[in-house]
TIMAR-374703 format. One record per residue: residue number from 1; residue in one letter; x, z, y of N, C-alpha, C in turn. Coordinates in steps of 0.2 Angstrom, whole numbers, always signed. Atoms other than C-alpha are relative to their C-alpha. Layout:
BEGIN
SITE   seq   type     n.x     n.z     n.y    ca.x    ca.z    ca.y     c.x     c.z     c.y
SITE   NUM      A       X       Z       Y       X       Z       Y       X       Z       Y
...
# end
This chain:
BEGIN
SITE   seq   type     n.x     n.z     n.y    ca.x    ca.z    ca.y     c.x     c.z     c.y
SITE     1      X      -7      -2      +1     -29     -10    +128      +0      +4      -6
SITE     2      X      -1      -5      +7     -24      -2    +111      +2      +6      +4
SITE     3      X      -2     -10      -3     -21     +18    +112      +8      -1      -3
SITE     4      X      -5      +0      +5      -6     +13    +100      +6      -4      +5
SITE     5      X      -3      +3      -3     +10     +11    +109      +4      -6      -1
SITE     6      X      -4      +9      +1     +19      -7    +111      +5      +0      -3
SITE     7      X      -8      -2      +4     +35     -11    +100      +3      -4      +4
SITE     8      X      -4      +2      -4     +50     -12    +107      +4      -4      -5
SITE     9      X      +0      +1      +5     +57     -25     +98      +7      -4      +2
SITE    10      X      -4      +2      +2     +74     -31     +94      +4      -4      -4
SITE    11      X      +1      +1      +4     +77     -46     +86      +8      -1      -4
SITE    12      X      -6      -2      +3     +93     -44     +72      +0      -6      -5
SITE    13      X      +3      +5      +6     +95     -56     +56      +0      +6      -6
SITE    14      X      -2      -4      +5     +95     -49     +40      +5      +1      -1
SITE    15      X      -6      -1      +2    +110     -40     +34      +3      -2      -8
SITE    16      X      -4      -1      +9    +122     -46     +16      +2      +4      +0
SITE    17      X      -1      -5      +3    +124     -32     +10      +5      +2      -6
SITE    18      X      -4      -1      +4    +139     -26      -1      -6      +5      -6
SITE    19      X      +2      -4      +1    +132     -17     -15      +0      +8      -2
SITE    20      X      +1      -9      -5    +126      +3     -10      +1      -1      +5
SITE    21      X      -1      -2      -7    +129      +0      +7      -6      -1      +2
SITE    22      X      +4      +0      -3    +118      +6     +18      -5      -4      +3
SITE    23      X      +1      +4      -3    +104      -4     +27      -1      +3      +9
SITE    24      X      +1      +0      -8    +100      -6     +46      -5      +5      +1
SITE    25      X      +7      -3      -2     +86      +6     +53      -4      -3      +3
SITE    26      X      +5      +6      +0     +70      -1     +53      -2      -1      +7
SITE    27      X      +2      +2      -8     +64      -8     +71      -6      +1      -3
SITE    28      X      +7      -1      -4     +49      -5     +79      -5      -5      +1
SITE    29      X      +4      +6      +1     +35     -16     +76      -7      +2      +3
SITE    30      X      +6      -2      -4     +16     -17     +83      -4      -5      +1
SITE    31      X      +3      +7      -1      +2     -30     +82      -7      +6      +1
SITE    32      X      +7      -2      +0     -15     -26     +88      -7      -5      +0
SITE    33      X      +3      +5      +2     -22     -44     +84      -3      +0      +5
SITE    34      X      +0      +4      -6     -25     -48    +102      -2      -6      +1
SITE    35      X      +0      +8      -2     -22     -66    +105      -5      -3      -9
SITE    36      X      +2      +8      +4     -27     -82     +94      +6      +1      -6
SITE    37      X      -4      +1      +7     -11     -79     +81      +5      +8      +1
SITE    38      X      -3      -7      +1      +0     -64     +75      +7      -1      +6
SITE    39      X      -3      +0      -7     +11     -59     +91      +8      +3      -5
SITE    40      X      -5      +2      +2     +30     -60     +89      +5      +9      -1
SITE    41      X      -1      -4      +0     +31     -42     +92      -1      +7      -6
SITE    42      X      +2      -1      +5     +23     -38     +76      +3      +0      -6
SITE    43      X      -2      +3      +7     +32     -46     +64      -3      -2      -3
SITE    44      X      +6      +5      +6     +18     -54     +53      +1      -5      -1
SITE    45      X      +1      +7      +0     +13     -69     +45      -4      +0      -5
SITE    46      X      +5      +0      +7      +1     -74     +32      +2      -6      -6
SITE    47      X      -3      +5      +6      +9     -82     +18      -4      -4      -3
SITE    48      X      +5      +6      +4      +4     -98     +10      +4      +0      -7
SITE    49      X      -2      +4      +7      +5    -101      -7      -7      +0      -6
SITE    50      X      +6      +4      +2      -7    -104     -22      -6      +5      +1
SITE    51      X      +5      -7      +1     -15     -86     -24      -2      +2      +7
SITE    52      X      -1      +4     -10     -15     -89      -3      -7      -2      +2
SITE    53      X      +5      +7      -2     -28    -103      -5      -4      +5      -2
SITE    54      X      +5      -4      +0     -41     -89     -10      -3      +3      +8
SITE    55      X      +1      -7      -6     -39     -79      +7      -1      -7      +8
SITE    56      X      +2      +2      -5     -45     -84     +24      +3      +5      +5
SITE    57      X      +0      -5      -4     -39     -75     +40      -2      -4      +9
SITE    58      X      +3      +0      -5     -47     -75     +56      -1      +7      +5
SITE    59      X      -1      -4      -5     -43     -68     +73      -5      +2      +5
SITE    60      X      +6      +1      -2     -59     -63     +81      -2      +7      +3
SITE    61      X      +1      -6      -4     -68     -50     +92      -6      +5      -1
SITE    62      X      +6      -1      +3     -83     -46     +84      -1     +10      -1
SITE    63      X      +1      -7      +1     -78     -31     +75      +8      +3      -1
SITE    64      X      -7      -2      -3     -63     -20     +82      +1      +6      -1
SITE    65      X      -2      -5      -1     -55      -4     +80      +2      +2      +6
SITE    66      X      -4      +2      -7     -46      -5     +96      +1      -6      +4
SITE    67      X      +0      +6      -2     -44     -16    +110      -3      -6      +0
SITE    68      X      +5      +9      -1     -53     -35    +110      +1      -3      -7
SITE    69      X      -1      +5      +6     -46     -41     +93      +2      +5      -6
SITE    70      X      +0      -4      +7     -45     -37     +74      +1      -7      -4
SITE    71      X      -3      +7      +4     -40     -48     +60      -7      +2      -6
SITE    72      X      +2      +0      +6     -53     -53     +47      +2      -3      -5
SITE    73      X      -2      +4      +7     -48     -56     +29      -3      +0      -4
SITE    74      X      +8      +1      +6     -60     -63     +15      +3      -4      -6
SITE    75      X      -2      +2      +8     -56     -69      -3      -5      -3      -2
SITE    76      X      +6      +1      +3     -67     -79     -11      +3      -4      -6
SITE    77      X      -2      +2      +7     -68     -86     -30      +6      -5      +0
SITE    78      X      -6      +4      +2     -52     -96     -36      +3      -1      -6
SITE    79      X      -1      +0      +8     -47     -91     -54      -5      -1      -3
SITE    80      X      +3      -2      +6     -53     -92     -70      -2      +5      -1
SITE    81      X      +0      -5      +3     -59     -77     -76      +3      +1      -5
SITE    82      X      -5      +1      +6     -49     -83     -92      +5      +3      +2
SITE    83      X      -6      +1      -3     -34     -83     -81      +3      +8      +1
SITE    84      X      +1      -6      +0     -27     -66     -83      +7      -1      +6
SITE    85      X      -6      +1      -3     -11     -70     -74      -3      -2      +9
SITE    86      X      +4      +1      -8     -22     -77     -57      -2      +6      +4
SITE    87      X      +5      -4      -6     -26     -68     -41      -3      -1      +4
SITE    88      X      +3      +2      -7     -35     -69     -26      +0      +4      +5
SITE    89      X      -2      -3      -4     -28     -65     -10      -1      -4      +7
SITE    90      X      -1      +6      -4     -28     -66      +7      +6      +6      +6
SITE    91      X      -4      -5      -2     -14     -53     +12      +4      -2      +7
SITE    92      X      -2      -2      -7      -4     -51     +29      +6      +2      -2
SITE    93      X      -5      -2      +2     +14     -50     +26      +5      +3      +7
SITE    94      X      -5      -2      -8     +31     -42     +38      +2      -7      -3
SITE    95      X      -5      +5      +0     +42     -57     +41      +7      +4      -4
SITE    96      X      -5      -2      +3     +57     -55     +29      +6      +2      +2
SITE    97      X      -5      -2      -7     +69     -55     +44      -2      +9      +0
SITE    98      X      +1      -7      -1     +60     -37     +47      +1      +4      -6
SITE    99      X      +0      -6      +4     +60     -28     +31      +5      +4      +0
SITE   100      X      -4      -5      +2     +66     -12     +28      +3      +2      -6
SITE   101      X      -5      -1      +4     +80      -6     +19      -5      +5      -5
SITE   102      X      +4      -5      +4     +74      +2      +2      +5      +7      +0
SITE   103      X      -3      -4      -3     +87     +15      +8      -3      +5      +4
SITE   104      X      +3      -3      -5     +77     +19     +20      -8      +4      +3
SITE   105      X      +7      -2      +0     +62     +30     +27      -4      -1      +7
SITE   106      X      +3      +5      -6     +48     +22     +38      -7      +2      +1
SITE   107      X      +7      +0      +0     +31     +26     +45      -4      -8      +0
SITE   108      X      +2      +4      -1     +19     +15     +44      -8      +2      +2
SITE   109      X     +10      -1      -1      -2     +13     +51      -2      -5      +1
SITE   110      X      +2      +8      +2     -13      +0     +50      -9      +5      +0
SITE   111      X      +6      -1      +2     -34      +2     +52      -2      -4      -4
SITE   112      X      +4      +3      +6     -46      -5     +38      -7      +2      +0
SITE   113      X      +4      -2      +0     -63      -6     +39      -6      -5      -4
SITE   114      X      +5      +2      +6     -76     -12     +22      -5      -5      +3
SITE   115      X      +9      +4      -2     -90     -26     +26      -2      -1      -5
SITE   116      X      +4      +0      +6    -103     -24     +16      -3      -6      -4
SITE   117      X      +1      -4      +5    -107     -25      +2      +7      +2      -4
SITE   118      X      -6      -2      +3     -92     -14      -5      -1      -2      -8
SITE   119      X      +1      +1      +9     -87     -19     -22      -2      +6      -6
SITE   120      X      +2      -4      +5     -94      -7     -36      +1      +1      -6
SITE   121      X      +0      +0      +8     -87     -13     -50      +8      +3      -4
SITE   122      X      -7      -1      +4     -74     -10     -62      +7      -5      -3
SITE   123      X      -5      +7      -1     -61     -22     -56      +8      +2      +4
SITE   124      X      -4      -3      -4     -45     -22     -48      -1      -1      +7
SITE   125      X      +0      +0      -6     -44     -20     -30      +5      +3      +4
SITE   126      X      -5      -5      -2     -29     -19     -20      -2      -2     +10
SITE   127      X      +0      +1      -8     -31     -15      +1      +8      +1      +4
SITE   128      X      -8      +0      -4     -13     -11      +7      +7      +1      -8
SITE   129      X      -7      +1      +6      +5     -11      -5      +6      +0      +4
SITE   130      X      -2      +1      -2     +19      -7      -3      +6      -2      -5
SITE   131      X      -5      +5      +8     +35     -17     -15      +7      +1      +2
SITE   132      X      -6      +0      +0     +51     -17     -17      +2      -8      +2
SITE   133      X      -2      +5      +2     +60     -34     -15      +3      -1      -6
SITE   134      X      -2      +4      +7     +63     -45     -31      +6      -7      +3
SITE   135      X      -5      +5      -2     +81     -54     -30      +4      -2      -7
SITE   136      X      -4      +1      +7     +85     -64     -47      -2      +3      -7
SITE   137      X      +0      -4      +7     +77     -51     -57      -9      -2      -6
SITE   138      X      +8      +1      +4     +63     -57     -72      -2      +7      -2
SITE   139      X      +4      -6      +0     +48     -46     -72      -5      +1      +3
SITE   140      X      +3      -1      -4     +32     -41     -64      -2      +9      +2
SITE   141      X      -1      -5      -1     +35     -26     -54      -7      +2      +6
SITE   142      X      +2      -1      -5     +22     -18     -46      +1      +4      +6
SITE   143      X      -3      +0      -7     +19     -12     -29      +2     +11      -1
SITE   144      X      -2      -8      +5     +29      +8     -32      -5      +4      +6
SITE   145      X      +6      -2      -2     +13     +13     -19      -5      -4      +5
SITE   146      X      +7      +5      +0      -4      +4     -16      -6      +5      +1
SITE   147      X      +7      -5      -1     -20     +10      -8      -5      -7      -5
SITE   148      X      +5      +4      +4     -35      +4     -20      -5      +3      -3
SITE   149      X      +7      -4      -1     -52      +4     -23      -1      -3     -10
SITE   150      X      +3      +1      +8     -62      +4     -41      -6      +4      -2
SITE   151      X      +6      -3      +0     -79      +8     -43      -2      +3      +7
SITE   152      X      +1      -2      -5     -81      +9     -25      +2      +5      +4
SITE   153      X      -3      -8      -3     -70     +24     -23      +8      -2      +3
SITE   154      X      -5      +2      -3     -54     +24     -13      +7      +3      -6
SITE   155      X      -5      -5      +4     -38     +29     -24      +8      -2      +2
SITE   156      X      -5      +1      +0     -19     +30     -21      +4      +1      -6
SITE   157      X      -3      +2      +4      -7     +24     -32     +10      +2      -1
SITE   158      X      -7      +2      -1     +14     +28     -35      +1      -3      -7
SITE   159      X      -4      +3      +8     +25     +17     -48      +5      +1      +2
SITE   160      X      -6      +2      +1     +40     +18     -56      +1      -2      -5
SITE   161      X      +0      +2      +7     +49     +17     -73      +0      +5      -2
SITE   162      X      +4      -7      +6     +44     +27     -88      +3      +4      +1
SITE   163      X      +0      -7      -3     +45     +45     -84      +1      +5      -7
SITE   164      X      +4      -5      +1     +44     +61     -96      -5      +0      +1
SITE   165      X      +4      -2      -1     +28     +64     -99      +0      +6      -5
SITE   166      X      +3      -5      +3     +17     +80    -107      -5      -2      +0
SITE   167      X     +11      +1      +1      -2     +81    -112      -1      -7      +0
SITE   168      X      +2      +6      +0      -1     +64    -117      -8      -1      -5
SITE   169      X      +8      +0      +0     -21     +62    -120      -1      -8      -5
SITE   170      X      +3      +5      +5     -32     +48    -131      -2      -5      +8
SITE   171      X      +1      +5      -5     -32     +31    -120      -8      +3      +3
SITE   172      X      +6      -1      -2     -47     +32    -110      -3      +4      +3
SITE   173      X      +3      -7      +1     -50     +50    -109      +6      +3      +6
SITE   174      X      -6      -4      -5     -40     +56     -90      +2      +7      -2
SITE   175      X      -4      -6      +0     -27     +70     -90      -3      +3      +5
SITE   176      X      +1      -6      -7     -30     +86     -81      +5      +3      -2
SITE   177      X      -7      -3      +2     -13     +91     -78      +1      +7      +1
SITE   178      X      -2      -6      -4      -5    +109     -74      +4      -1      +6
SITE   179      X      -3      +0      -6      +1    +115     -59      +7      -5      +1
SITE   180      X      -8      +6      +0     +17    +103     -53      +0      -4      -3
SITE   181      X      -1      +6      +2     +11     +90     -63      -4      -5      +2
SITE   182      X      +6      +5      -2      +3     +73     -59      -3      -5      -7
SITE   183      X      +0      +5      +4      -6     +61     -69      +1      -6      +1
SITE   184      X      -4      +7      +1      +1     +45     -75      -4      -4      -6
SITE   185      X      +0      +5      +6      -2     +29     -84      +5      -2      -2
SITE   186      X      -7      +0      +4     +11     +25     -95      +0      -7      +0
SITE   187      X      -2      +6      +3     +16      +7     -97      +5      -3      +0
SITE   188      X      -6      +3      +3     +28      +4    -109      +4      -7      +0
SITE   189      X      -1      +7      -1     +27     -14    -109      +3      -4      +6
SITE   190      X      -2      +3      -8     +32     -18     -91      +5      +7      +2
SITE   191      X      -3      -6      -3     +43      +0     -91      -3      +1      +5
SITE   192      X      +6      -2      -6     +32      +6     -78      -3      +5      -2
SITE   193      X      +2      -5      -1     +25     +21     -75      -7      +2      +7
SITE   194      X      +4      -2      -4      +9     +24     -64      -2      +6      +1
SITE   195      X      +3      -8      +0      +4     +40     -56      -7      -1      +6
SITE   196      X      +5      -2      -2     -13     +44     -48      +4      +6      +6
SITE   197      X      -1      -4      -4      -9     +53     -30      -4      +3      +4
SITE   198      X      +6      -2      -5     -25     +54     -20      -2      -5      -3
SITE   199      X      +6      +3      +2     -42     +50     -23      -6      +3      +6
SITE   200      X      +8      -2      -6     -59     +49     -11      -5      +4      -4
SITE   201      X      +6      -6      +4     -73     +61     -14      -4      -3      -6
SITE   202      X      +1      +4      +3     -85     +55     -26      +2      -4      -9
SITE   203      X      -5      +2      +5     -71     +51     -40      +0      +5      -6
SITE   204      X      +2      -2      +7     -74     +55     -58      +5      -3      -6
SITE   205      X      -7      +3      +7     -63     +52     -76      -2      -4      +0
SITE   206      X      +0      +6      +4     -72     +36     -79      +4      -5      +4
SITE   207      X      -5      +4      -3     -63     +31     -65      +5      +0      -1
SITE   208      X      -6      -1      +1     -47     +36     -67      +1      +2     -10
SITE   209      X      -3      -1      +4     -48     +36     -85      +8      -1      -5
SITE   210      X      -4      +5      +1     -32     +24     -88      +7      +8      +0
SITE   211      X      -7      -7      -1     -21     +43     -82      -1      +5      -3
SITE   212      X      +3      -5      +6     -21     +50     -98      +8      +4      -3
SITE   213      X      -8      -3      +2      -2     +58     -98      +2      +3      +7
SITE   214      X      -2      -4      -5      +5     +70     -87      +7      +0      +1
SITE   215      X      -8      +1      -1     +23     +72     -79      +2      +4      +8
SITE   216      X      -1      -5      -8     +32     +84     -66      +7      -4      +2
SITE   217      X      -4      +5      -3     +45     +68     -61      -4      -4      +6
SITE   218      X      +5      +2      -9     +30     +64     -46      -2      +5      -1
SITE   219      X      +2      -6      -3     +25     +78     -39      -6      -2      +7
SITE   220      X      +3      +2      -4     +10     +78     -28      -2      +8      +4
SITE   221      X      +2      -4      -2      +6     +91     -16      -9      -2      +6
SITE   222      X      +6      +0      -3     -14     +90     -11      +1      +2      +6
SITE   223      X      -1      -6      -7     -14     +95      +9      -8      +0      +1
SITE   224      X      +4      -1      -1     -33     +98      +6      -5      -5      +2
SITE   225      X      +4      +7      -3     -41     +81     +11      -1      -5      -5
SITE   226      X      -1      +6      +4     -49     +67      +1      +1      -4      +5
SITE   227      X      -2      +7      -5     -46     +48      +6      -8      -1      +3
SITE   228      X      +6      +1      -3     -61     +43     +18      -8      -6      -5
SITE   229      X      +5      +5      +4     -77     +34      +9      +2      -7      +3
SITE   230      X      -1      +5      -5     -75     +17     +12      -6      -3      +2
SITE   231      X      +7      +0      -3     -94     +15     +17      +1      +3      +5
SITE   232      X      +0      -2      -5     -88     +26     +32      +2      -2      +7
SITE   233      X      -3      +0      -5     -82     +17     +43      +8      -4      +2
SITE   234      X      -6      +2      +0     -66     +12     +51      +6      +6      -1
SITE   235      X      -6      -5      +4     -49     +21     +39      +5      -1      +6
SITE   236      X      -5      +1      -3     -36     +23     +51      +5      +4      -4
SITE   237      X      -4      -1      +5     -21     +25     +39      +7      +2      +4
SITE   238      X      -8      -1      -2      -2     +33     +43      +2      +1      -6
SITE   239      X      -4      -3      +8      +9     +33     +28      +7      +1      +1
SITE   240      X      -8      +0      +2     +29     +37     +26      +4      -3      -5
SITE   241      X      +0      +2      +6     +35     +28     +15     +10      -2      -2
SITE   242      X      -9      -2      +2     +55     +32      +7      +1      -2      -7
SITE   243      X      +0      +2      +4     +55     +24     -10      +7      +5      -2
SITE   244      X      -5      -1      +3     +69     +33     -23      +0      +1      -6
SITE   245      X      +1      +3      +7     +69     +29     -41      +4      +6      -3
SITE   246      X      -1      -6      +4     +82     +43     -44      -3      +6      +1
SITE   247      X      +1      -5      +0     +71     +55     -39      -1      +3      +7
SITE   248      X      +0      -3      -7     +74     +58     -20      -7      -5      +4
SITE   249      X      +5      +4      -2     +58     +47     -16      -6      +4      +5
SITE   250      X      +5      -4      -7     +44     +54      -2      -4      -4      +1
SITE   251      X      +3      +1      -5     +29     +49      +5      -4      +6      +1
SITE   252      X      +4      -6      -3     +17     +57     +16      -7      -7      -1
SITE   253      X      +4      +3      -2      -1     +49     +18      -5      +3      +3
SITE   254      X      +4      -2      -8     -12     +53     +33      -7      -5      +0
SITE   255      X      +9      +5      -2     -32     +44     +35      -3      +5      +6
SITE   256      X      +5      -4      -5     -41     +49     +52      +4      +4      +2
SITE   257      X      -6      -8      -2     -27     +62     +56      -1      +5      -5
SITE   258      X      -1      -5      +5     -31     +71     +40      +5      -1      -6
SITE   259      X      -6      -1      +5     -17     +76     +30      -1      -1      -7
SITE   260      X      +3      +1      +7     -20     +69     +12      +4      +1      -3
SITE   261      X      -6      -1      +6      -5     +71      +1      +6      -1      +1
SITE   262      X      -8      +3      -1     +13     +72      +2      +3      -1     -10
SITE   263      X      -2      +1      +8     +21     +65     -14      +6      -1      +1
SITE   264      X      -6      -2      -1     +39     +69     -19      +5      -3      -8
SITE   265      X      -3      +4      +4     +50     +60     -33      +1      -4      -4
SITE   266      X      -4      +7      +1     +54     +46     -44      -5      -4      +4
SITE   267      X      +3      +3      -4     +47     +34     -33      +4      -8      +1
SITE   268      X      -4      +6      -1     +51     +16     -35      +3      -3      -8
SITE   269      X      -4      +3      +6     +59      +4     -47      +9      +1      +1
SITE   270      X      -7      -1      -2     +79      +5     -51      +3      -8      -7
SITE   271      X      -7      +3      +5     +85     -12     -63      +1      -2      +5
SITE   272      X      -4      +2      -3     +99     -20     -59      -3      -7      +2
SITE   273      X      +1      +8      -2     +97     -35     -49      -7      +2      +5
SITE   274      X      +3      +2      -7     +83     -31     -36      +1      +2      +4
SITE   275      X      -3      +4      -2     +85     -34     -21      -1      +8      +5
SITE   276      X      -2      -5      -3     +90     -20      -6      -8      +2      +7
SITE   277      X      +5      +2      -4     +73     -21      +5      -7      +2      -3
SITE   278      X      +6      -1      +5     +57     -13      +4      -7      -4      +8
SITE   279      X      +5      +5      -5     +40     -24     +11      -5      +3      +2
SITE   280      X      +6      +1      +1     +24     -21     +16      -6      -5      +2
SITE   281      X      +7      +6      +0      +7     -32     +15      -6      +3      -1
SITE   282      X      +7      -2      +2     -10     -29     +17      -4      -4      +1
SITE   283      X      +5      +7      +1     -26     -39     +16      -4      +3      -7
SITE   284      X      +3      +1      +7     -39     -42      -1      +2      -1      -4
SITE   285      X      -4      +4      +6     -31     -45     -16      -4      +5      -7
SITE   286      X      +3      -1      +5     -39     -44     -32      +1      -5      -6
SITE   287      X      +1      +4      +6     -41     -50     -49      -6      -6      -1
SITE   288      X      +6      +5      -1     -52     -66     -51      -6      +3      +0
SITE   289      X      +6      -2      +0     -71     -64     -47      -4      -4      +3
SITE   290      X      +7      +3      -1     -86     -71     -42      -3      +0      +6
SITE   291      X      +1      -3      -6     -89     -65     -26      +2      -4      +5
SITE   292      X      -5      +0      -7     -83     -64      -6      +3      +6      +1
SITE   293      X      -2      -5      -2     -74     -50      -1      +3      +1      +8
SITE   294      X      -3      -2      -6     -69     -43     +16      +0      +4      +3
SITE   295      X      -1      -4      -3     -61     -34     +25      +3      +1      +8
SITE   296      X      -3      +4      -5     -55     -32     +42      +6      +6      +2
SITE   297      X      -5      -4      -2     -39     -25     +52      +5      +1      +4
SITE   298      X      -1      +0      -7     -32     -19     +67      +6      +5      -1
SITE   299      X      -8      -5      -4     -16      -8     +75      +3      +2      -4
SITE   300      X      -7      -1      +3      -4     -11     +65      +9      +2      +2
SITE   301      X      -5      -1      -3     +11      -2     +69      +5      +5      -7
SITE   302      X      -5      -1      +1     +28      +2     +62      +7      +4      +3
SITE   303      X      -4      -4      -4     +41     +14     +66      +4      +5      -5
SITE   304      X      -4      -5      +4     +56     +26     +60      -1      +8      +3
SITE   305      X      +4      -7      -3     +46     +39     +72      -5      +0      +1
SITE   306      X      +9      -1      +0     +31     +46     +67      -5      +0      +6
SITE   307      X      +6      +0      -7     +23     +49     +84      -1      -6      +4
SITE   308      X      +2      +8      -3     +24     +30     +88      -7      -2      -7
SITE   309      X      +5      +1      +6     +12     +30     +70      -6      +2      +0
SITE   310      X      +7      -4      -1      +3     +45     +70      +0      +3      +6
SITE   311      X      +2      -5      -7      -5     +50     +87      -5      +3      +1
SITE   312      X      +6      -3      -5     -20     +58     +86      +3      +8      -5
SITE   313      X      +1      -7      +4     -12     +73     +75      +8      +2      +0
SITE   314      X      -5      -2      -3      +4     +83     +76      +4      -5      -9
SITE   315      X      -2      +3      +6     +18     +75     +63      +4      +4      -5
SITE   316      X      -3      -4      +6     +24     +83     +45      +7      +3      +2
SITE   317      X      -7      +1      -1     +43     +81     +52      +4      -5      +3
# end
């Protein structure tokens, strides 16, 4: 039996939306990959499509954070290396029915645990994401916060679009910003904005060299903890997650009950045309490679109160 309590689940349709009108409050979701397929109180599913065909997922007992069951997910080659535009994934989505309103603020948790050999190199690696929904609008937005690895170190990510910066630096060479500022990658080209939030022990500028400009439009307040090694073991993850592009944006993130960072403003995308809903997905997803990759993941749970999320630690609010 999980420690993670059950969702109580109510099932609604999506809401049409006038637009600014408010969305619904997010339901209470909860899978602990139990059974043989993803359980209806959950909300999941594993998307098919071509960057799809990369990922494998299997329901299996083997190796577990909780309870009898866990989900493996593994990636193996599919792109070109040529192919810059290709991915490879094998990600775990909410049913579209369930998203939450970008309006809206929502915990979420989920465990994660590395089977070796961790990747080492210097590639992309995304393990959880969080997105906005796209309705109509051309472009590739990324996700406005993503846990992700790179040189075998863990790091979190917020996006938005182009920010003020200061101490804008020589490509390559990481900002070290002043107090109340964060570092950022700047990209002009896709208006976008990346900010560096949290990072695991370990972490050095060759990593993060790409954060070579600074900006007090994210705000990060360190709560004294890196992210957990991902050699360590099983992450057990609590995030908050409030997206707000004019500035009122939030999250918290939580690993193991230790408090890692609260982040506070522009937060998210704002053109016209997408869509009122924010998602999340987690799994392997990366840039084509040569390899297998895997990961596995257990007691996923959803909720608009944090102590159905976070339970082994007291909650920010």
């Amino acid at each position: 039996m999980s420690r993670y309590r059950a969702a109580v689940l109510v099932f609604l349709p999506v809401l049409l939306l006038a637009e600014g009108a408010a969305t619904a409050p997010p339901q209470r979701l909860a899978d602990g990959f139990e059974a043989a397929g993803f359980s209806e109180a959950g909300g999941l599913y594993y998307k098919q499509n071509k960057e799809q065909n990369a990922g494998t997922v299997e329901f299996q007992s083997a190796v577990t954070h909780s309870g009898k069951g866990a989900l493996k997910l593994t990636v193996k080659p599919l792109c070109s290396a040529s192919d810059e535009n290709c991915s490879e994934r094998a990600e775990v989505w909410e049913r579209p029915e369930r998203w939450v309103g970008y309006d809206q603020g929502v915990w979420y948790g989920f465990a994660v645990k590395f089977e070796r050999p961790i990747p080492q190199d210097n590639h992309r690696y995304v393990i959880a994401q969080w997105k906005r929904e796209i309705s109509g609008t051309p472009g590739d937005f990324s996700p406005f916060l993503a846990i992700r690895l790179n040189r075998g170190k863990l790091f979190a990510t917020v996006e938005t679009n182009l920010v003020s910066t200061s101490n804008v630096g020589p490509k390559g060479k990481v900002a070290h910003c002043p107090a109340g500022e964060t570092p950022v990658w700047l990209r002009p080209e896709t208006n976008q904005t990346r900010a560096l939030v949290a990072i695991s022990s370990g972490w050095n500028d060759a990593i993060g060299a790409r954060f070579n400009a600074c900006t007090d439009e994210i705000r990060v307040v360190n709560r004294g903890n890196d992210l957990p090694a991902p050699e360590s073991g099983w992450i057990d993850f609590a995030v908050y997650s409030k997206p707000g592009p004019d500035g009122t944006g939030h999250i918290e993130i939580f690993a193991n009950a230790n408090w890692i960072a609260t982040i506070k403003g522009r937060i998210g995308h704002a053109e016209k045309g997408l869509g009122k809903y924010q998602y999340f997905k987690f799994g392997p997803y990366r840039a084509a490679n040569t390899d297998i990759w895997t990961l596995y993941y257990d007691d996923f749970r959803r909720s608009s109160d944090c102590k159905d999320v976070l339970v082994e630690t007291s909650c920010p609010f």
